[in-house]
C-alpha positions in Angstrom: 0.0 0.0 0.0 1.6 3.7 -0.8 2.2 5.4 2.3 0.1 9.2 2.0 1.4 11.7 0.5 0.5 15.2 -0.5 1.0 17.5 -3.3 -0.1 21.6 -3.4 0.5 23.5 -6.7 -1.5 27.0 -7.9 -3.2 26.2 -11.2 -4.7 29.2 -12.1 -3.0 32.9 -10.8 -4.7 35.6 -9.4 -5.6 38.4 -12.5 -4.9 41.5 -10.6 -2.6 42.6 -7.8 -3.3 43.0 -4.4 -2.1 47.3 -4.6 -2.7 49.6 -7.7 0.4 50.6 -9.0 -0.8 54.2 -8.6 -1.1 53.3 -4.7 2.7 51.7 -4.8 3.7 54.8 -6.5 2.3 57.1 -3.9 3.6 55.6 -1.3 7.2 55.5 -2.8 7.0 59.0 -3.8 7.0 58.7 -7.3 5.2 61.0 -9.4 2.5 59.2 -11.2 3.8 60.9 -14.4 7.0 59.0 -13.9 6.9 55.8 -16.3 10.1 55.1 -16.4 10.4 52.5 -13.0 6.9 50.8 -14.0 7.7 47.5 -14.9 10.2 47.5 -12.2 7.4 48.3 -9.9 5.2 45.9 -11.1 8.1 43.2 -10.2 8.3 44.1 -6.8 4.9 44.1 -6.2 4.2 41.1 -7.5 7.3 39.5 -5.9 6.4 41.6 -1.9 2.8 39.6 -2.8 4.4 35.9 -3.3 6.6 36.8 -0.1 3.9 37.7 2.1 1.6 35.1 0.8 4.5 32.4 1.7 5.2 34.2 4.8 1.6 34.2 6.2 0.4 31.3 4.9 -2.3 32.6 3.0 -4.2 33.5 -0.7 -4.8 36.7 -0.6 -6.6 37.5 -4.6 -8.4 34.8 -5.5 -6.3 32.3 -7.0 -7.2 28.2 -7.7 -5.2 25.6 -6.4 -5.0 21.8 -6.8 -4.3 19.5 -3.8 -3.2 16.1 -4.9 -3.3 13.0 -2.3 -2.4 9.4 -2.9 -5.9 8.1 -1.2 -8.8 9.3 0.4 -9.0 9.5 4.5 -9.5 6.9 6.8 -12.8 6.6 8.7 -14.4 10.0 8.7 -11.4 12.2 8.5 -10.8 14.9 6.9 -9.2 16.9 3.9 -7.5 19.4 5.0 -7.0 22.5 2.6 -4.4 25.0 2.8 -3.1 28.2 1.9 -6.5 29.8 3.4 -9.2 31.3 3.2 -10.7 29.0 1.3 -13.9 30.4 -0.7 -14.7 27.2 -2.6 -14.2 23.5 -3.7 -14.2 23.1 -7.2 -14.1 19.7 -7.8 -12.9 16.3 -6.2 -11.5 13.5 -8.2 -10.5 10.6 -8.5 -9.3 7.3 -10.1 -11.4 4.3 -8.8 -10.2 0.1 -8.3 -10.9 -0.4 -12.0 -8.5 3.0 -12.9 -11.3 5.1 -13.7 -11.2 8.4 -13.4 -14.6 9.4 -11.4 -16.0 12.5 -9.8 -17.2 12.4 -6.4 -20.8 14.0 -6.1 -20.8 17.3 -4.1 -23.7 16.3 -2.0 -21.2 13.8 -0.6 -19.3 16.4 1.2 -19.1 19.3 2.7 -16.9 22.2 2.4 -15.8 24.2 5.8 -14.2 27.8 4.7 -14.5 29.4 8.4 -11.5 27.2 9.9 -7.6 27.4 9.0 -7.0 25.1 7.4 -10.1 24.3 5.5 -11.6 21.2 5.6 -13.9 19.0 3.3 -16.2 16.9 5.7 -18.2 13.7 4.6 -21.8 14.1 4.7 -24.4 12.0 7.3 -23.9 8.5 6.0 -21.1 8.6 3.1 -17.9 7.5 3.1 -14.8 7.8 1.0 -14.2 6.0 -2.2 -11.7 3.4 -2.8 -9.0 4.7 -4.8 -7.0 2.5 -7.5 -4.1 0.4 -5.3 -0.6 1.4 -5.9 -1.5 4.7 -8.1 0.3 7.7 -7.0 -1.8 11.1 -7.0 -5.4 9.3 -7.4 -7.3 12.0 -5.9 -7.7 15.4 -6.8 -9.1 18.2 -4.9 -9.7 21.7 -7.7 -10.5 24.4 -5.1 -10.3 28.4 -4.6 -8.7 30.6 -2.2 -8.5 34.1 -1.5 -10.1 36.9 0.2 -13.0 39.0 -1.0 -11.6 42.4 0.3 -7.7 42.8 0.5 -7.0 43.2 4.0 -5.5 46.5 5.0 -2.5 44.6 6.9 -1.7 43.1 3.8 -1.8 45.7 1.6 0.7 47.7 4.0 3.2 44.5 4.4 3.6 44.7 0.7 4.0 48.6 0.3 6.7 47.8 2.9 8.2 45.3 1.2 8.4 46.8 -2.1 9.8 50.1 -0.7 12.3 48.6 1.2 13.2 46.8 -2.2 12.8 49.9 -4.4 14.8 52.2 -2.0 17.8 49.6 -1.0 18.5 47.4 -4.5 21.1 45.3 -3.4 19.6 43.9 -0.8 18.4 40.2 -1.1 15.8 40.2 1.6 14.5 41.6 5.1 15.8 38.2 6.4 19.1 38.1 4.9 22.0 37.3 7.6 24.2 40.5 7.0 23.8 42.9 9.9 20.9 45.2 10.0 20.3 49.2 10.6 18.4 50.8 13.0 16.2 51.2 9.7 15.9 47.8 8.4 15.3 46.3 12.1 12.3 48.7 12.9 11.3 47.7 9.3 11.9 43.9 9.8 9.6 43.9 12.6 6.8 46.2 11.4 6.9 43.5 8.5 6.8 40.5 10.6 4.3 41.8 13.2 1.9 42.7 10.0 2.3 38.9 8.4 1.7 37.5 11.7 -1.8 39.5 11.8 -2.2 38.2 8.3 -2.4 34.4 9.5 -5.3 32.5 9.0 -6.4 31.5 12.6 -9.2 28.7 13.2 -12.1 30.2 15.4 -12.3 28.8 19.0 -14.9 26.4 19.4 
């Protein structure tokens, strides 16, 4: 029997980026009339986004991503689905005993967005199909992430980010090993405390 194992890739990107460029641009001091840095700008932000998203944990424009296990759960367990919050489960899949590649009816299961990570629960009475024996990757889980409104800590983390970048060029990364300023330190930590609000916490019961 394959032991479990667990595969997370993006399928389809986000379409727009979490700050206007105008916004970046303000907040860098750049007069809007100024094209010349653009596509550097763009760069950045896009890069700040990918390290705040890796950072916190999180999808923050809504973005689809494809979980990949070897089986289904034992028992009534569940599938857990990261890189939170999760809006919506697009699909499950999967190959059946005979190698058949079957879809597994939504009324089935249930989808819980409210908890980090989120979960897809078996409904009263179902249980998990069994999967083809020895067949790596046999289910698929197609679902969306992201949050409907950018959240204010995030868009500041990345204007942080991406002015830290813009204004200091040759340096790799707020957590790069080579001493730190006064200026990068208070920055480093205004960057980490605003990821840290950023994480997708699970309600207490």
């Amino acid at each position: 029997m394959l032991s479990q194992h667990a595969s997370l890739t993006r399928s389809v990107e986000p379409t727009a980026d979490p700050v206007l460029r105008s916004e970046i641009k303000h907040h860098l001091r750049v007069d809007a009339s100024n094209i010349d840095d653009d596509g550097y700008i763009d760069s950045l932000t896009a890069a700040a986004t990918a390290q705040l998203e890796h950072d916190a944990d999180i999808s923050i424009m809504a973005q689809t991503w494809q979980l990949r296990l070897d089986t289904f759960p034992t028992g009534n367990e569940v599938i857990k689905l990261d890189r939170p919050p999760v809006t919506s489960v697009t699909s499950v899949t999967y190959y059946d005993g005979d190698d058949v590649s079957q879809t597994l009816a939504a009324s089935n299961y249930s989808v819980d967005t409210s908890t980090s990570p989120g979960r897809i629960k078996l409904t009263l009475n179902n249980t998990w199909p069994t999967t083809r024996s020895q067949r790596p990757a046999a289910v698929l889980v197609t679902f969306v992430a992201g949050f409907s409104t950018v959240p204010t800590a995030a868009a500041q983390a990345i204007k942080l980010l991406v002015s830290h970048w813009y204004d200091n060029r040759e340096s790799v990364a707020f957590n790069k090993s080579l001493p730190l300023t006064a200026t990068e330190r208070r920055l480093t930590q205004a960057y980490l405390s605003l990821s840290d609000q950023l994480r997708w916490r699970s309600p207490v019961a």
